[in-house]
C-alpha positions as CSV (number, residue, x, y, z in Angstrom):
1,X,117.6,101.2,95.3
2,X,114.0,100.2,95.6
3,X,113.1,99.9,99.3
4,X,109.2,98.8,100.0
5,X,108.5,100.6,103.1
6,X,106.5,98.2,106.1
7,X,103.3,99.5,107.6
8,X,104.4,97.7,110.7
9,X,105.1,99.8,113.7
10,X,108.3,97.5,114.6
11,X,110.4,98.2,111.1
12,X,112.6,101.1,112.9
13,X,113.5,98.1,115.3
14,X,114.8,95.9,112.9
15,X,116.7,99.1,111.2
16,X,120.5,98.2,110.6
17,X,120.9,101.5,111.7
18,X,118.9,101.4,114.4
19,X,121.1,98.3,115.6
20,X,124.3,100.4,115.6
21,X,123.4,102.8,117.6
22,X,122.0,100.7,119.9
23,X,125.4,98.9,120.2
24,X,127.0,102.7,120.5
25,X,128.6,104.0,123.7
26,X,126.3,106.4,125.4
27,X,127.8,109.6,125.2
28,X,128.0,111.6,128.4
29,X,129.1,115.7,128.8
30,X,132.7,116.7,130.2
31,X,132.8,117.8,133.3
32,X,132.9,121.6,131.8
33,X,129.8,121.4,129.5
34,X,128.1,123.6,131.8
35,X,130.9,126.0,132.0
36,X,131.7,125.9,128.4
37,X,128.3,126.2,127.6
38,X,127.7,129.5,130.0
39,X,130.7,131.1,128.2
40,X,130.2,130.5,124.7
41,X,126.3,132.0,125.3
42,X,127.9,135.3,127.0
43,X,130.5,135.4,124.1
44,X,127.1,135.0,121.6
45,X,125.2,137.6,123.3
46,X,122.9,140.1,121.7
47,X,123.5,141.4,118.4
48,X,124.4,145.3,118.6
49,X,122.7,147.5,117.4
50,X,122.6,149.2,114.1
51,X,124.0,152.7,115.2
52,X,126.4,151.4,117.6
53,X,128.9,150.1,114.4
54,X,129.0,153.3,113.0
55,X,130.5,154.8,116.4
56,X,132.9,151.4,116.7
57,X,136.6,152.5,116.6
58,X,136.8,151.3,113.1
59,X,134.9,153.1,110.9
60,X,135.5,156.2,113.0
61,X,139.1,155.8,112.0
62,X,138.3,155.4,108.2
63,X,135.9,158.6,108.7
64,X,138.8,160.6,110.7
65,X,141.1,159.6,107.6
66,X,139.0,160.6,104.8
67,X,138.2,164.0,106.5
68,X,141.9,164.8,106.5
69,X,142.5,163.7,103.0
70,X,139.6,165.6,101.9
71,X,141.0,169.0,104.5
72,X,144.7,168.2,102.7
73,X,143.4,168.0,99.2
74,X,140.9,171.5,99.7
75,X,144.0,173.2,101.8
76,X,146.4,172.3,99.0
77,X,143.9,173.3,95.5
78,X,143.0,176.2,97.8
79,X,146.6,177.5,98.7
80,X,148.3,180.2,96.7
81,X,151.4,178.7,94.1
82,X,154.1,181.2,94.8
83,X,154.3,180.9,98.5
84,X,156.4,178.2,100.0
85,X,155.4,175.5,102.5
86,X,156.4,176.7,106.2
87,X,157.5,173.3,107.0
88,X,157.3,170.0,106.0
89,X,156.3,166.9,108.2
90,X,158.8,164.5,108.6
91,X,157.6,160.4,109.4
92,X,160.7,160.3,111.4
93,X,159.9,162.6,114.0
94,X,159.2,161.5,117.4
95,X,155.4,162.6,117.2
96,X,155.0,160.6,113.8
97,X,156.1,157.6,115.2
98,X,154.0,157.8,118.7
99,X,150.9,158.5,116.1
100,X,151.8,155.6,114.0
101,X,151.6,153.5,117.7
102,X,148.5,154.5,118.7
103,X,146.7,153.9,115.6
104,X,148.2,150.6,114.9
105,X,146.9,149.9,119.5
106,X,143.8,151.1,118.5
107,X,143.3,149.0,115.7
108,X,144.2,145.8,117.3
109,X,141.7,146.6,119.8
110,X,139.0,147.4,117.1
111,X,140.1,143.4,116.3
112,X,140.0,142.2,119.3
113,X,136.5,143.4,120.2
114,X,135.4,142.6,116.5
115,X,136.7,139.7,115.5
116,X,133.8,138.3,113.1
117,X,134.7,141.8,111.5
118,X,138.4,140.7,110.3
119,X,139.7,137.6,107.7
120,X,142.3,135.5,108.9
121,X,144.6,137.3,106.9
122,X,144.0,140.9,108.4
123,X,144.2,139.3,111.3
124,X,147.7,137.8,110.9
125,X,149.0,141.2,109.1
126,X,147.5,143.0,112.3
127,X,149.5,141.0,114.6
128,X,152.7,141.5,112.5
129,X,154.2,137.8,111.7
């Protein structure tokens, strides 16, 4: 569509559009836009700093776990064949299932302060449903 633009400083007045909008509602703020407003731009704040997400709960947890993979691997290439285990851990003990509680508190912390950080999936897996 061709349109032949007017040198005329009136054409925005004869706009269609123009005519709309003038026939539009104004619109006005709730009466918590200032509230809303205040807390969304504390929620925003400042970005954090680089260093601060590498001592977030998170990866801490992933570098906790892959220390004592890497301590169970060494102790186990490292231990003599012949002898036999002293014990074995159990998952059903009382201690393995407080352990199991706090990691799975601390993580849904870690997602509650980090949000941005999870998918909507994570999230729902997290949370249990």
């Amino acid at each position: 569509m061709n349109h032949q633009p007017n040198d005329t400083d009136s054409s925005w007045k004869n706009d269609a559009v123009w005519k709309l909008l003038d026939q539009a509602p104004p619109a006005s703020p709730g009466p918590r836009f200032v509230d809303d407003t205040v807390r969304a731009a504390r929620l925003l704040g400042q970005p954090s700093p680089w260093w601060r997400k590498l001592f977030s709960p998170l990866p801490l947890a992933g570098l906790a776990g892959a220390t004592a993979a890497l301590v169970f691997t060494t102790h186990g290439l490292l231990s003599p064949v012949d002898q036999a285990p002293a014990s074995i851990a159990s998952t059903d003990s009382a201690h393995a299932a407080l352990i199991q509680e706090v990691a799975e508190t601390e993580t849904l912390i870690a997602a509650a302060d980090h949000l941005e950080d999870f998918s909507d999936t994570e999230l729902v897996t997290l949370i249990g449903f």
